[in-house]
N, C-alpha and C positions, 0 to 999 in steps of 0.2 A: 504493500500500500504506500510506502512510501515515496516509488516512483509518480503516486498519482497526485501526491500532498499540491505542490508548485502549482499543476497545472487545472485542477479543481479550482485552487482563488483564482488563476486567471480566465476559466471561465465563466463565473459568479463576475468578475470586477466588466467582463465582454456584453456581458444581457442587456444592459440598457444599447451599448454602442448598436448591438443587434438592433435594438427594439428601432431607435435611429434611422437606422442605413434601412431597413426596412421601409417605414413607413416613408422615410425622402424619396425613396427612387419609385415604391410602385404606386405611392400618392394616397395611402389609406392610413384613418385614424390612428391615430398613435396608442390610446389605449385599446381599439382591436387589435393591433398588433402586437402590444404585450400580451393580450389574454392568449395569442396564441401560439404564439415563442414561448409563453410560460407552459401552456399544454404540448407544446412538442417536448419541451426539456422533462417532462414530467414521462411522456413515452413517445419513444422517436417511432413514428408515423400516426401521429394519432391526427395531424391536419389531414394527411392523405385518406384515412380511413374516411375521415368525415365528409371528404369532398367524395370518395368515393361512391357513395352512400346516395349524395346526391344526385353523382353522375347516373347514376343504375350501372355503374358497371358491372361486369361478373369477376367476381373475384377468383386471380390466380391464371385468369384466362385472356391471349392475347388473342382481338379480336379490332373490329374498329369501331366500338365503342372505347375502349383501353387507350387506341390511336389517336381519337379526338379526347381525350380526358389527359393524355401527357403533353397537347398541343394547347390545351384551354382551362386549365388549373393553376395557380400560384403557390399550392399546397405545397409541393415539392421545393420550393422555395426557403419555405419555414423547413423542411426536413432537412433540404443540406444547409444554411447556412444556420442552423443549431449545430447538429452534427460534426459540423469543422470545430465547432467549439470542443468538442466532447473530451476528457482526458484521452480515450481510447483513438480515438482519430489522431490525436496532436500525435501521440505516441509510431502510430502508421505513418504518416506522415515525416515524423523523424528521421524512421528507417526506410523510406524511400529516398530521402534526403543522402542518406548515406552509402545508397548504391549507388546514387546517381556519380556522389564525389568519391566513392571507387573506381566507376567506369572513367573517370574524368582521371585519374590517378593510374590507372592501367593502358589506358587507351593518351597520354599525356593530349587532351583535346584542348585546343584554344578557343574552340566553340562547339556548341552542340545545338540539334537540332530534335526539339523534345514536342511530340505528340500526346495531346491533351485530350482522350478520348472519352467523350459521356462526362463530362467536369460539371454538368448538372451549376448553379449560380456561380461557379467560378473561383472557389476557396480555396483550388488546389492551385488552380494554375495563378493565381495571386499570390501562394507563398512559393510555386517555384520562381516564379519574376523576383519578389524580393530576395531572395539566397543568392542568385544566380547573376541576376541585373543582367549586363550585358556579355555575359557570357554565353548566354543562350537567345535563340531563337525560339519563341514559342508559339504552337499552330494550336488551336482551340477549335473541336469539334463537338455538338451539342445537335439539338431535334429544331434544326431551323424552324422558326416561325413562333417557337411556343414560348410563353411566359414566361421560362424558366431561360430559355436563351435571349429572350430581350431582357431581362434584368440581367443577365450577364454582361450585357453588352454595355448597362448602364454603369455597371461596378467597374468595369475595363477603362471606361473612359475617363469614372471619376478620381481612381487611382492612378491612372495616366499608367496601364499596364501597354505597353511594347510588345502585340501578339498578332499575330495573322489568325482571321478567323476567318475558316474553311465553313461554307452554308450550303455546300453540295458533297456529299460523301464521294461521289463519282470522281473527286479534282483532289481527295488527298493525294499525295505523291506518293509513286511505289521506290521501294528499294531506296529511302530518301534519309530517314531518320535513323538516331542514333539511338534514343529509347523511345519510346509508347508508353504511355501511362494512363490505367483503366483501371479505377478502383469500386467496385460494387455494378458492373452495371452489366456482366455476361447473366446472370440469372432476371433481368430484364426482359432478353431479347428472344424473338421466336425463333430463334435460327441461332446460336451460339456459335456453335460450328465452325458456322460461314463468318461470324466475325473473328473467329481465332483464326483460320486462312486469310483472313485483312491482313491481322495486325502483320501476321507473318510477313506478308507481300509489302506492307507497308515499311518494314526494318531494312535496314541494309545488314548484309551479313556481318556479326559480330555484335549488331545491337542488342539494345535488350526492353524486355518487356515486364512491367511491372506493375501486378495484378494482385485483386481480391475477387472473392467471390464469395456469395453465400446461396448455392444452388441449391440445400438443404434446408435451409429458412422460410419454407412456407408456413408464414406465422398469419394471425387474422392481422396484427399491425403493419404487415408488408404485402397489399391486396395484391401487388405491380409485379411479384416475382411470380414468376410460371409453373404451375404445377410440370409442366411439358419439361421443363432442364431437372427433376428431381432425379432423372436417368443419370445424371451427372455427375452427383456431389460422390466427391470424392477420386473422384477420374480426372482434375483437369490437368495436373502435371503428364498424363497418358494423351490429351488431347493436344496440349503444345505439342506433343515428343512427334506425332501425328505428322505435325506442320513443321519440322526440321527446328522447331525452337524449346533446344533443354534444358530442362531445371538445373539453376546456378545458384540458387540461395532462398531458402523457406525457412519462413520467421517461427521459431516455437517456442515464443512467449504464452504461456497458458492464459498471464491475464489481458490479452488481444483478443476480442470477440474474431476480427478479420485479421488476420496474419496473410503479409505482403509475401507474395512468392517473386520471384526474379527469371525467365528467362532470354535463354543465349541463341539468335539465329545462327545457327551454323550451313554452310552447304550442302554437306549429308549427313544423314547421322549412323552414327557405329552400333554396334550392339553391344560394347561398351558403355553408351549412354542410356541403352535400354535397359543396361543392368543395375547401374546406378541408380535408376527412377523405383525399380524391383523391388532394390535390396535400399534401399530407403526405410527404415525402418516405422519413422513416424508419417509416410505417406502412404507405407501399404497398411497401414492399422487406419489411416482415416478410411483410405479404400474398404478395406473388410468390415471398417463398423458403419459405413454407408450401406453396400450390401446386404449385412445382415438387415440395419433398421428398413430398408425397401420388402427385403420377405417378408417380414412380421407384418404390416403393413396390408 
């Protein structure tokens, strides 16, 4: 608990700044906006839950009611920029922080060029600008059109963040970047898959890619993740390996709800890399106990 001490007062000292930035950029009362940054921080999705409710979506299910409700809700707004508060994020956040100035340290780079994929209002790619400033290039990808990416775009500006935002998925560059950075958002999408073959296409060889996921997490507080990826959880170090990109470094701090994995595109892969994913000890026990809890089920 003590790693959490520092970063709990500073997100208690953050609430009002939230409550702020909030209500300035999307133009709504300043005490509706507390009442509901105070009920996200109380349980993270409970805006979503409530706008869900509204929408009629179906919960757990991608359909185009799910597609117009992630293009025309602000909810998701209150969920990530609480959540960037949270100890447990600051904490992720750190240690992607810290691959990044590995690969920056191994790869001796004078500039990189980092992919900001699903950054949902933009918290991540805001503290990689600040670490980094002008050492990097930063490309920002988000659900053009929706709420949550026009308040990004508002925060981008008022921070004066230095990012190329990409509002057609078809124009990311292939074989371009040096890392990818996608936190929470493969148990989103109908297709996984096909976005772990992106990210892939998208790396130059030797980059890396620096993920979470919670494909297990179908909770009532998260309507947005897919029963369809439950196939998943616990397979995704086997799905990069898939796509020629191998696990380089998995976070096993216990107290990480999400633990940042790291991989490495390579040109081909060995079966030397497929052994090392095998004999991974803490990734074949999430594998086996994903497994088992799908039979019981």
């Amino acid at each position: 608990m003590e790693k959490f001490k520092n970063l709990e007062f500073e997100f208690f000292m953050l609430y009002e700044d939230i409550c702020q930035e909030i209500s300035e950029l999307l133009g709504e009362n300043i005490n509706d906006v507390r009442k509901k940054v105070w009920k996200e921080s109380l349980m993270a999705g409970a805006n979503v839950v409530e706008e869900a409710i509204k929408f009629g979506i179906d919960f757990h299910i991608y359909n185009e009611k799910m597609e117009r409700f992630y293009k025309e809700t602000n909810a998701f707004i209150f969920e990530t920029m609480v959540e960037a508060c949270r100890p447990g994020k600051q904490l992720v956040m750190k240690k992607v922080k810290s691959r990044i100035d590995n690969y920056i340290q191994n790869h001796q780079c004078n500039k990189l060029y980092i992919l900001m994929l699903g950054d949902g209002s933009g918290s991540d790619t805001i503290y990689i600008q600040k670490n980094y400033k002008d050492k990097v290039t930063l490309y920002y990808f988000d659900i053009p059109g929706s709420k949550t990416f026009e308040f990004a775009m508002r925060r981008f500006k008022k921070y004066n963040v230095d990012i190329k935002v990409i509002s057609n998925y078809k124009e990311i560059p292939k074989n371009f970047f040096d890392v990818v950075v996608s936190l929470e958002v493969l148990e989103h999408l109908p297709d996984p898959i096909e976005a772990i073959k992106d990210i892939s296409i998208f790396l130059r060889i030797g980059g890396i890619a620096l993920i979470t996921e919670s494909f297990g997490a179908i909770q009532p507080n998260f309507p947005t993740h897919l029963k369809s990826n439950l196939k998943f959880a616990g397979r995704t170090p086997f799905l990069f390996l898939e796509n020629n990109l191998v696990l380089s470094y998995f976070n096993q701090d216990s107290f990480l709800l999400f633990r940042p994995m790291e991989f490495v595109k390579k040109d081909k892969i060995s079966i030397r890399d497929y052994m090392k994913v095998i004999l991974n000890k803490p990734i074949l026990k999430s594998y086996l106990k994903s497994v088992v809890k799908r039979m019981l089920k």
